[in-house]
C-alpha positions as CSV (number, residue, x, y, z in Angstrom):
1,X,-0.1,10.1,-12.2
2,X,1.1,10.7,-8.6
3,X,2.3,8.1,-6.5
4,X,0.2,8.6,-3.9
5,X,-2.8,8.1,-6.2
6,X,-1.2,4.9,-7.0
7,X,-0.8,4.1,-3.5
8,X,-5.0,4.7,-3.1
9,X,-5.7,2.6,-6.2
10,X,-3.5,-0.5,-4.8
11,X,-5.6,0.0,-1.4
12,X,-8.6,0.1,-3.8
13,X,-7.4,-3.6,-5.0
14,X,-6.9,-4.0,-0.8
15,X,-10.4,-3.4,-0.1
16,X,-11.6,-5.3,-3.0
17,X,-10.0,-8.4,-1.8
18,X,-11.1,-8.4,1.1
19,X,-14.5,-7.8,0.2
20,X,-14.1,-11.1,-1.4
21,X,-13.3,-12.7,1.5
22,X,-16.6,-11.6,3.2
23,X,-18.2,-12.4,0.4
24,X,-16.7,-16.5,0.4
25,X,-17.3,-16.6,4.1
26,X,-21.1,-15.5,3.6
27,X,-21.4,-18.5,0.7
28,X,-19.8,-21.0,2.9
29,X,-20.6,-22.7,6.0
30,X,-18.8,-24.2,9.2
31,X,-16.1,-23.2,11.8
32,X,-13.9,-21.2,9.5
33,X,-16.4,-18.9,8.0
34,X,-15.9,-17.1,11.3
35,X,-12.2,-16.5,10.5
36,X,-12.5,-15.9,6.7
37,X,-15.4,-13.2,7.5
38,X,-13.1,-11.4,10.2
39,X,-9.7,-11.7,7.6
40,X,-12.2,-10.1,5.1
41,X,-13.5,-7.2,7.8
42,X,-10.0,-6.5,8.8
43,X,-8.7,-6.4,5.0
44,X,-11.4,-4.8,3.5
45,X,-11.5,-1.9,6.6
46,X,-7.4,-1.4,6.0
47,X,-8.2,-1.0,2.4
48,X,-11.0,1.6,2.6
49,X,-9.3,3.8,5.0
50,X,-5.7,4.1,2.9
51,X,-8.2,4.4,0.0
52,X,-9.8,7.4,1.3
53,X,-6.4,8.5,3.3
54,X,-4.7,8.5,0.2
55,X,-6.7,10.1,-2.4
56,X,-8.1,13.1,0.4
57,X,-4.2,13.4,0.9
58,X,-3.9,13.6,-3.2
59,X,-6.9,15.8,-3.4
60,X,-5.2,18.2,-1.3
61,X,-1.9,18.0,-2.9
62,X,-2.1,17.8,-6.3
63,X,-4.8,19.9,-7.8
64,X,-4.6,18.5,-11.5
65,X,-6.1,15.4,-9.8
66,X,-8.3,16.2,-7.7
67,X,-11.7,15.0,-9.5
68,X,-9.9,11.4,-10.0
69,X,-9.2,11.6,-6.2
70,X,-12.7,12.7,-5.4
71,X,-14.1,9.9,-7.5
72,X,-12.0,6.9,-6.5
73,X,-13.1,8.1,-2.8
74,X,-16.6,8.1,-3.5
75,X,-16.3,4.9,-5.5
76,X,-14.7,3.2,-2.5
77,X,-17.6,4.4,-0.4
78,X,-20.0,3.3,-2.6
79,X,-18.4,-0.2,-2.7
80,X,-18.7,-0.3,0.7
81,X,-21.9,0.8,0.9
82,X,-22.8,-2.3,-1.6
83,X,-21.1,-4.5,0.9
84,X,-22.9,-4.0,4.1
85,X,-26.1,-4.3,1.7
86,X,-24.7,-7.5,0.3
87,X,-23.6,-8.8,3.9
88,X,-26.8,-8.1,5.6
89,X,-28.9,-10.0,2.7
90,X,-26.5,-12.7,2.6
């Protein structure tokens, strides 16, 4: 496995985390959900764009890989897509 696709998957775990976050600060209450939802934007927005960065850049370059790249972009997207829906219910 390249190490760029390595690189995307750890962002994956980036943008998971921080997707966490959001999630906490939407469960809890008070003066520091403000912070732990903005932590959680900012992480889980770094996360999804090296995701994507990383595997269109492995897509491109390494052709044996190129459906696992397309699919860990899509499923990053998707996650996303599940967190606005999650955020704007919670």
């Amino acid at each position: 496995m390249p190490r760029i696709l390595r690189f995307a998957i750890g962002s994956l775990f980036v943008f998971v985390i921080g997707a966490v976050m959001i999630a906490w600060a939407c469960m809890s209450s008070g003066w520091e959900t403000l912070s732990r939802f903005a932590w959680g934007c900012i992480t889980a927005g770094v996360g999804l764009i090296g995701t994507v960065l990383l595997a269109t850049l492995s897509a491109v370059i390494h052709r044996k890989w190129r459906r696992f790249s397309l699919v860990l972009m899509s499923g990053s997207v998707l996650l996303f897509i599940a967190l606005l829906i999650f955020a704007k219910v919670a």
